[in-house]
PAVO-192843 format. One record per residue (C-alpha): residue number from 0; residue in one letter; z, y, x. Coordinates in Angstrom, 1 decimal. Layout:
// PAVO-192843
num:residu:Z:Y:X
NUM:A:Z:Y:X $
...
END
This chain:
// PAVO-192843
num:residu:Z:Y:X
0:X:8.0:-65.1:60.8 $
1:X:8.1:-63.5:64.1 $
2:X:10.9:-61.0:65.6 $
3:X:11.3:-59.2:68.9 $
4:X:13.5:-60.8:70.7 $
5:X:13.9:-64.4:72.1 $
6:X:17.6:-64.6:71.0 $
7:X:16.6:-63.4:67.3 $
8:X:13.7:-66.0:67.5 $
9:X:16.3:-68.7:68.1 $
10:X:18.9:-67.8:65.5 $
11:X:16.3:-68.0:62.7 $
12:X:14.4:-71.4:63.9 $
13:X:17.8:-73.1:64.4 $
14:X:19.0:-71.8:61.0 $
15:X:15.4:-72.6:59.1 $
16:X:15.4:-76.2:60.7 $
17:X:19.4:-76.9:59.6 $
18:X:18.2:-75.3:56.0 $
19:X:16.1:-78.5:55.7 $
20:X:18.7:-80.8:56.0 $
21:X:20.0:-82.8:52.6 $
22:X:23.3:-81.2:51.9 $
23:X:25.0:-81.5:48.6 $
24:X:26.0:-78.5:46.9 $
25:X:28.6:-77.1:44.4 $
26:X:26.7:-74.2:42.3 $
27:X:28.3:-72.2:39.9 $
28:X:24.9:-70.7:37.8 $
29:X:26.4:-67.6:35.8 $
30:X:23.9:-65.5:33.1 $
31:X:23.9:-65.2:30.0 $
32:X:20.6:-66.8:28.8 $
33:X:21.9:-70.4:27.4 $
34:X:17.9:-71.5:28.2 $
35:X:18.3:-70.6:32.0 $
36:X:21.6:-72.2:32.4 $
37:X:20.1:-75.7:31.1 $
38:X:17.3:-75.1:33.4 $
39:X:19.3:-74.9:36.1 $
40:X:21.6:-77.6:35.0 $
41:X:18.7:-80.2:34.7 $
42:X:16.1:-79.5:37.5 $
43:X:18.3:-78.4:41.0 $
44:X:19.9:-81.7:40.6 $
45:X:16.6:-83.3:40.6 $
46:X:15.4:-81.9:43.6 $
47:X:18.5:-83.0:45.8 $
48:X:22.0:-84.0:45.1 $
49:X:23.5:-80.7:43.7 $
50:X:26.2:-80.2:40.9 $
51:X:25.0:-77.5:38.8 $
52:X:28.5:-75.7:36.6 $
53:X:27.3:-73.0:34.2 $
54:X:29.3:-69.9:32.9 $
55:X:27.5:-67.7:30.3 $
56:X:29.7:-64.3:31.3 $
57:X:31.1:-62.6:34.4 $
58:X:34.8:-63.5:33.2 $
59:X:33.8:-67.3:32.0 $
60:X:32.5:-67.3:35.8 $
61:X:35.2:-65.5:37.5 $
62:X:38.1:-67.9:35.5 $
63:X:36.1:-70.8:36.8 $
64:X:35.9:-69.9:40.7 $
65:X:39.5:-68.8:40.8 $
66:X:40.8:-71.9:39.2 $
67:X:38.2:-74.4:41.5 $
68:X:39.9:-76.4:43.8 $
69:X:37.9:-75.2:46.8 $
70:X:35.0:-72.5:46.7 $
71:X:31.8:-73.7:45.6 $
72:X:29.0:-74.3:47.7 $
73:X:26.7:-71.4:46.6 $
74:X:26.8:-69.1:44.2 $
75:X:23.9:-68.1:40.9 $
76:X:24.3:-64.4:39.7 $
77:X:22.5:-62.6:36.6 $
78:X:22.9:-59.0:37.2 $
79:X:22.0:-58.2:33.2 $
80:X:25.0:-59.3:31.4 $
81:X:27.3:-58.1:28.3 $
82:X:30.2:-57.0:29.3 $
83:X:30.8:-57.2:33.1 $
84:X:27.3:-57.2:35.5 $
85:X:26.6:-58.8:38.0 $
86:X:27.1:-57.0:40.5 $
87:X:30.6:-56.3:39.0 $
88:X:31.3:-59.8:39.4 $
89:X:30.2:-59.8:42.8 $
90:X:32.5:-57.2:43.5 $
91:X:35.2:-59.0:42.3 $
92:X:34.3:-62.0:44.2 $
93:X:34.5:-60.3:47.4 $
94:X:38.0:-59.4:46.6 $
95:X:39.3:-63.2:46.5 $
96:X:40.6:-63.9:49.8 $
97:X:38.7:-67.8:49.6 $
98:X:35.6:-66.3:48.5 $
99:X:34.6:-63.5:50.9 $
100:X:31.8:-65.9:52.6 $
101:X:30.7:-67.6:49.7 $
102:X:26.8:-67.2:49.4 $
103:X:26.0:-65.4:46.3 $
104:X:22.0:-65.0:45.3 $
105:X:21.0:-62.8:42.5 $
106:X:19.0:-64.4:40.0 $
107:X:17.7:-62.2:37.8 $
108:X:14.9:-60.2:36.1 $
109:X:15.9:-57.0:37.5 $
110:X:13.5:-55.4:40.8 $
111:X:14.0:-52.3:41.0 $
112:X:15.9:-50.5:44.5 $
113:X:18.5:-49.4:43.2 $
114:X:19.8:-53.0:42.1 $
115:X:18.4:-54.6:44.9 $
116:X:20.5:-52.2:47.4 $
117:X:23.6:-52.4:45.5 $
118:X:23.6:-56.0:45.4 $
119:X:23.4:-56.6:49.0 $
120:X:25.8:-54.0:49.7 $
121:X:28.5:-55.4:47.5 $
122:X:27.7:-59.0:49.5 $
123:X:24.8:-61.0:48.0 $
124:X:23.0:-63.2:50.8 $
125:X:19.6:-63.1:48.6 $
126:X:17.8:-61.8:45.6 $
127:X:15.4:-63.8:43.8 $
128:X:13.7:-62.1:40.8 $
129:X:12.8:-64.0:37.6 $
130:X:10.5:-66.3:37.2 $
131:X:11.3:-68.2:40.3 $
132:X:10.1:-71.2:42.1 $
133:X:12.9:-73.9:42.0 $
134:X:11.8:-75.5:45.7 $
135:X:11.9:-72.2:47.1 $
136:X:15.0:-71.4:45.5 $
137:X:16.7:-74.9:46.5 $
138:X:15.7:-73.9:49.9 $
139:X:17.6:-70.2:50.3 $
140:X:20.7:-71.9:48.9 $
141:X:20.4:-74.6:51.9 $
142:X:20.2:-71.6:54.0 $
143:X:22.7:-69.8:52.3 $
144:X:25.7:-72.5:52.6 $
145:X:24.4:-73.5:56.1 $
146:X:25.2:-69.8:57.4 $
147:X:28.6:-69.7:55.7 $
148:X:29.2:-72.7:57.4 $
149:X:28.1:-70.7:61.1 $
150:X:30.4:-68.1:60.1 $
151:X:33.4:-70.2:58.9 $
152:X:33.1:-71.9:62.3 $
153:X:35.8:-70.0:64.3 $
154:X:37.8:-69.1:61.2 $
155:X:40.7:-70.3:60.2 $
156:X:42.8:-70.0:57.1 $
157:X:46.7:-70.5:58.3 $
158:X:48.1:-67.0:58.7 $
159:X:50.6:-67.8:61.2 $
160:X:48.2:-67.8:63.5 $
161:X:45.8:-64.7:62.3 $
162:X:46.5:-62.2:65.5 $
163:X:45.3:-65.0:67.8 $
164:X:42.6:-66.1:65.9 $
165:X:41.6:-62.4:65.6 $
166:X:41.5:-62.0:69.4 $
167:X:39.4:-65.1:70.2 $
168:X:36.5:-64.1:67.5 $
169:X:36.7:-60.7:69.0 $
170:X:36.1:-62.3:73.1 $
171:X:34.1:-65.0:71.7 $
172:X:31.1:-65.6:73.9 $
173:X:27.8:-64.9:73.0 $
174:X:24.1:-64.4:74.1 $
175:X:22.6:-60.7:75.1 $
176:X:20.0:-61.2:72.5 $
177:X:22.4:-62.5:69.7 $
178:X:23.0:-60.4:66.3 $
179:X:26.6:-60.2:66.7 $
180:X:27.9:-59.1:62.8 $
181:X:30.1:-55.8:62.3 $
182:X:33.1:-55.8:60.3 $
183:X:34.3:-53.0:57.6 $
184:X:31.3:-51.5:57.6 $
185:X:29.8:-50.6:54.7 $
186:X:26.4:-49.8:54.7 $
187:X:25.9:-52.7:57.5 $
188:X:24.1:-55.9:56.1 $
189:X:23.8:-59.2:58.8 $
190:X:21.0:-60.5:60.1 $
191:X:19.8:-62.5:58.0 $
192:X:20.9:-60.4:55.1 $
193:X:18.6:-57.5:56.5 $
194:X:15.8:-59.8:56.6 $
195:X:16.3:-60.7:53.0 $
196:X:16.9:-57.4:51.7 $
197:X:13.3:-56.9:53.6 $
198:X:11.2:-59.4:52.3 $
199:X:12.7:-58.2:49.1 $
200:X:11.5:-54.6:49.4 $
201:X:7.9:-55.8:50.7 $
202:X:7.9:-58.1:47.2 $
203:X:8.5:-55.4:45.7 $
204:X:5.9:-52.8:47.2 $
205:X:8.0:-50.3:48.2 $
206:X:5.1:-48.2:50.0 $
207:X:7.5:-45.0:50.9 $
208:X:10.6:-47.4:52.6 $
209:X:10.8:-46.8:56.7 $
210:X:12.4:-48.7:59.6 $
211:X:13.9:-46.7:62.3 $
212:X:15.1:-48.3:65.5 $
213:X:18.6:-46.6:67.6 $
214:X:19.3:-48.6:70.7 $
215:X:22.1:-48.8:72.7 $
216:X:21.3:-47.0:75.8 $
217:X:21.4:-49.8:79.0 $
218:X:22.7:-52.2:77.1 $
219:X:21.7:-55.2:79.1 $
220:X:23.8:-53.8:82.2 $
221:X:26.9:-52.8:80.0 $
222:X:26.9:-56.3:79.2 $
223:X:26.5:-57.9:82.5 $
224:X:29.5:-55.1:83.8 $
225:X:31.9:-55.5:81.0 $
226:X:33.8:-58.2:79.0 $
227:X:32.3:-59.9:75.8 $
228:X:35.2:-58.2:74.2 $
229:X:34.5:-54.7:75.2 $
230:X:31.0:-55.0:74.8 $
231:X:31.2:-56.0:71.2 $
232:X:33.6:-53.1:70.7 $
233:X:30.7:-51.1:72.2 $
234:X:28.4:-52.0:69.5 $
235:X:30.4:-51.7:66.6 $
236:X:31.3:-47.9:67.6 $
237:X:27.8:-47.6:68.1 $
238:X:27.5:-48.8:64.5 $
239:X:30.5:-47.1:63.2 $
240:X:28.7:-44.0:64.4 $
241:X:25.3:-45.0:63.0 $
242:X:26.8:-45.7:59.5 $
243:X:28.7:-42.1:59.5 $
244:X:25.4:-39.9:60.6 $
245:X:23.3:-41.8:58.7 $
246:X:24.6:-41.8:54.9 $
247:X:23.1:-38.4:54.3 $
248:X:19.6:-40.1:54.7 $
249:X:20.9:-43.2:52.3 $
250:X:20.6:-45.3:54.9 $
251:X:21.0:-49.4:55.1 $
252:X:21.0:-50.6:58.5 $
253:X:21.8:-54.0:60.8 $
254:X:22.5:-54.9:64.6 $
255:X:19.7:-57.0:65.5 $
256:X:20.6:-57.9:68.8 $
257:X:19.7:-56.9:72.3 $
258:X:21.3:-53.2:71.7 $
259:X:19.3:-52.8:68.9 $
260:X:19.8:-51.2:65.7 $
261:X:17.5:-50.8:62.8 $
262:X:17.8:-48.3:60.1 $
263:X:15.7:-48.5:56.4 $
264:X:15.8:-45.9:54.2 $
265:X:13.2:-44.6:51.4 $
266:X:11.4:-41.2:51.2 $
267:X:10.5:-39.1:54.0 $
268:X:12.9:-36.9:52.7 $
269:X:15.7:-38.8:53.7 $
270:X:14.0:-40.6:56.8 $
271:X:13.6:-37.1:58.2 $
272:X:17.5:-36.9:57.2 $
273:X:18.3:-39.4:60.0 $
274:X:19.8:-37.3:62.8 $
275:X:18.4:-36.7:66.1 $
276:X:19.0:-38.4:69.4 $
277:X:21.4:-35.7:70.7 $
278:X:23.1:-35.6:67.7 $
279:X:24.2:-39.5:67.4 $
280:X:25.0:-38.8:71.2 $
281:X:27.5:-36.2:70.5 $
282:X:29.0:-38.4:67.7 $
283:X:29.0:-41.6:70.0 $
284:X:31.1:-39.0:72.4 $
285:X:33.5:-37.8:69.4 $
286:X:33.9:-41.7:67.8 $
287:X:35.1:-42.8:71.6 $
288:X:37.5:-39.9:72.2 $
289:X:39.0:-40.6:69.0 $
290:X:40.0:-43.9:70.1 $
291:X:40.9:-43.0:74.0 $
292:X:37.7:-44.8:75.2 $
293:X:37.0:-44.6:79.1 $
294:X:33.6:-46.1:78.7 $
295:X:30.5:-43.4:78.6 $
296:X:28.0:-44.8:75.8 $
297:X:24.2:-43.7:74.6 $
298:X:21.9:-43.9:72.3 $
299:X:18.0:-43.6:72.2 $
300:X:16.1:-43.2:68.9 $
301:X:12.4:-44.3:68.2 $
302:X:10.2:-43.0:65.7 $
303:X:10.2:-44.3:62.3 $
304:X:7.8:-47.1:61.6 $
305:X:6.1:-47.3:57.7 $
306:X:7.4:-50.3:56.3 $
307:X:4.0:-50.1:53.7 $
308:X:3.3:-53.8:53.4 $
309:X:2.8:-56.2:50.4 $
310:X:3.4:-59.4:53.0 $
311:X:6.9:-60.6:54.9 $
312:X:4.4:-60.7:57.5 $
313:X:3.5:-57.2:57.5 $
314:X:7.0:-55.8:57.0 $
315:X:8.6:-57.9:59.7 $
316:X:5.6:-56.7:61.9 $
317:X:6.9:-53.3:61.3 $
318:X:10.3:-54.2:61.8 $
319:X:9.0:-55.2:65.4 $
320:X:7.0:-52.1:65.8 $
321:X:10.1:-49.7:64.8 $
322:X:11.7:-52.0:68.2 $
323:X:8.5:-51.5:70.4 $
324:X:8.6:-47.7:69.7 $
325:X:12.5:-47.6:71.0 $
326:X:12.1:-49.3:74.0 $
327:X:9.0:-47.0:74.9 $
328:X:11.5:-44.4:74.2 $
329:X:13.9:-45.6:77.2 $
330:X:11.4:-46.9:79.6 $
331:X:10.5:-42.8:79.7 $
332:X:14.2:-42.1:80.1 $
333:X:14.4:-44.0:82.8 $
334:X:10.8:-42.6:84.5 $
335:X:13.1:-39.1:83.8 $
336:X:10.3:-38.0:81.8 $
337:X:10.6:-34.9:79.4 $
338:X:9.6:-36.2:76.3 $
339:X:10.9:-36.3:72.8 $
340:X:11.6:-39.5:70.5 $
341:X:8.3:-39.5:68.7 $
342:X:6.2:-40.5:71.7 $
343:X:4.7:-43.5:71.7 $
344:X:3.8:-44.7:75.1 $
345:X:3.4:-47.7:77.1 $
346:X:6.5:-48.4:79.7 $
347:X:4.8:-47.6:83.0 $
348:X:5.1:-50.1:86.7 $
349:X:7.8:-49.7:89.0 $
350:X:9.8:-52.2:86.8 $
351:X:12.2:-52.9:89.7 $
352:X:12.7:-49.6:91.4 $
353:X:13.9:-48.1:87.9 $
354:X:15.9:-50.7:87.3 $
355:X:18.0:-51.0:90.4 $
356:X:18.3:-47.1:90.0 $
357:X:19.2:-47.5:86.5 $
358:X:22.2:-50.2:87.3 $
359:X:23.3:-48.2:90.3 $
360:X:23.6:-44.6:87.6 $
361:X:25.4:-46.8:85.0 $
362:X:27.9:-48.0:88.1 $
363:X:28.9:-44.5:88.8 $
364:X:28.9:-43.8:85.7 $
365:X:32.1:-46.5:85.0 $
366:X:33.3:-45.3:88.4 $
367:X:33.7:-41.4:88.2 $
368:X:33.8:-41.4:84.3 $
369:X:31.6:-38.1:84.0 $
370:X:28.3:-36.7:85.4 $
371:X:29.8:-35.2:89.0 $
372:X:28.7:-38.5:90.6 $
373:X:24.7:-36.7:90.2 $
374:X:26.1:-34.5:92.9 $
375:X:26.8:-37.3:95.0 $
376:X:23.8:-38.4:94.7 $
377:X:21.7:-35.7:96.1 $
END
């Protein structure tokens, strides 16, 4: 699997090598089929140490992770069950204080979008349809618990000290290129979420799904002139903005790294729904007067990029394209060239003169907090 950027690379090696490590699990299987539950029961264990509990309904299940002792390791979800589904249960996992990281796959015979959507907007990590492969499977869970583990990493669960931790996640340092997550938003999946819910639509042949990339304007050099705090406030207004403009269009989207965001939705109908590049600007402007922000923020849109593949390959190629297109779209900014979002042309030379020009505008910019510093210019 290949992605754009060096940082993304990174993230997904180190977590695909730690996802091979033995690591015992607690797994609580849940569906209602007494024949997959004994399945489960007898061949995980045999592939690694890994305690298999089984409840045959969403309540049996939800009884069993409230009363545990500490939150198992990984969680087994049918979505088709009497009573309370799935993804109800899931729901109601997410509101248990203990349980809001817990890895949750969704095991089950369902494919269709709707499903698959709801299910990793409600907070599954993965979906794997029935019949499965049990290496495979035994593998995602790995990854699964490994990430929670990432995640849990700075958390703490004392509340006495809740502002402070609060304030060191928020200035936590971090890479450029790292996917940083966004909280309390709810169309907004993580990274390795998105990739999942990907490689689940290309499974699934969705031919009419697209991949739209929206960058944050000069991002590199907002990062090198601000604070990690600020500039993860940055981002998640971008997103905040991105979520609010975009739910028209349906759309499910995740921070990716580098000041990129990518944007799925399904039918052209709804991709054309996404707005335009001057719009999200003038809602980036409204979202940061709202909150008193000093900070002058933009966006550039690409094109939409066909996510028509029945490989991972092919649909994380396109998620790569759908980047490609964006950053054509800002290297022509910066020439000053007059073109719209849908071109699709190659950066041109001059790397360095556009770049110094391009740090000294976003200086100004922080300086005189509004456009009269052109004037000064000239």
């Amino acid at each position: 699997m290949r992605h754009s950027t060096f940082g993304s690379d990174r993230f997904q090696r180190n977590l695909e090598h730690r996802a091979q490590r033995k690591t015992a699990l607690t797994v609580l299987a849940v569906d209602d089929d007494p024949d997959i539950l004994k399945l489960l029961q007898s061949a995980l264990p045999e592939l690694e140490n890994c305690n298999v509990a089984a409840a045959s309904s969403a309540d049996e299940a939800l009884g069993m992770i409230e009363a545990a002792e500490s939150p198992f390791d990984c969680l087994l979800v049918d979505i088709q069950m009497p009573g309370t589904s799935g993804i109800e249960l899931l729901s109601q996992i997410r509101n248990l204080p203990e349980n809001l990281e817990t890895p949750v796959i969704m095991l089950t015979a369902l494919d269709d979008r709707h499903n698959i959507e709801k299910a990793f907007l409600e907070g599954a990590f993965d979906y794997v349809t029935k019949p499965f492969d049990f290496f495979e499977l035994r593998s995602r869970m790995n990854a699964a618990h490994l990430l929670m583990m990432e995640r849990k990493k700075t958390q703490s669960s004392s509340a006495s000290i809740e502002n402070l931790r609060s304030e060191l996640d928020f200035n936590q340092k971090f890479n450029f290129k790292d996917p940083l997550s966004i909280d309390e938003q709810e169309q907004c999946l993580g990274y390795v979420e998105f990739d999942n819910y990907v490689q689940q639509l290309s499974r699934r042949r969705r031919f009419d799904t697209w991949v739209t990339a929206i960058k944050f304007r000069d991002a590199e050099y907002h990062f090198d002139l601000k604070n990690f705090g600020d500039f993860r406030r940055s981002v998640s207004d971008i997103g905040f903005c991105i979520e609010r403009t975009t739910q028209a269009a349906g759309g499910i989207y995740s921070y990716r790294g580098s000041g990129v965001f990518l944007v799925v939705t399904h039918g052209r109908e709804h991709t054309q729904n996404i707005p335009t590049e001057a719009f999200l600007n003038q809602e980036l402007g409204t979202v940061l007067s709202n909150r008193c922000a000093s900070v002058h923020l933009k966006v550039v849109k690409g094109t939409p990029v066909s996510l028509r593949s029945i490989t991972k390959v092919g649909a994380f190629a396109s998620l790569d394209m759908a980047i490609k297109k964006v950053n054509y779209r800002e290297a022509d900014l910066r020439k000053g060239l007059v073109t719209t979002s849908s071109t699709f042309s190659e950066p041109t030379p001059h790397r360095k003169e556009m770049v110094n020009d391009r740090l000294f505008d976003v200086v100004l910019r922080e300086l005189y907090g509004d456009n009269t510093y052109l004037t000064r210019r000239q």
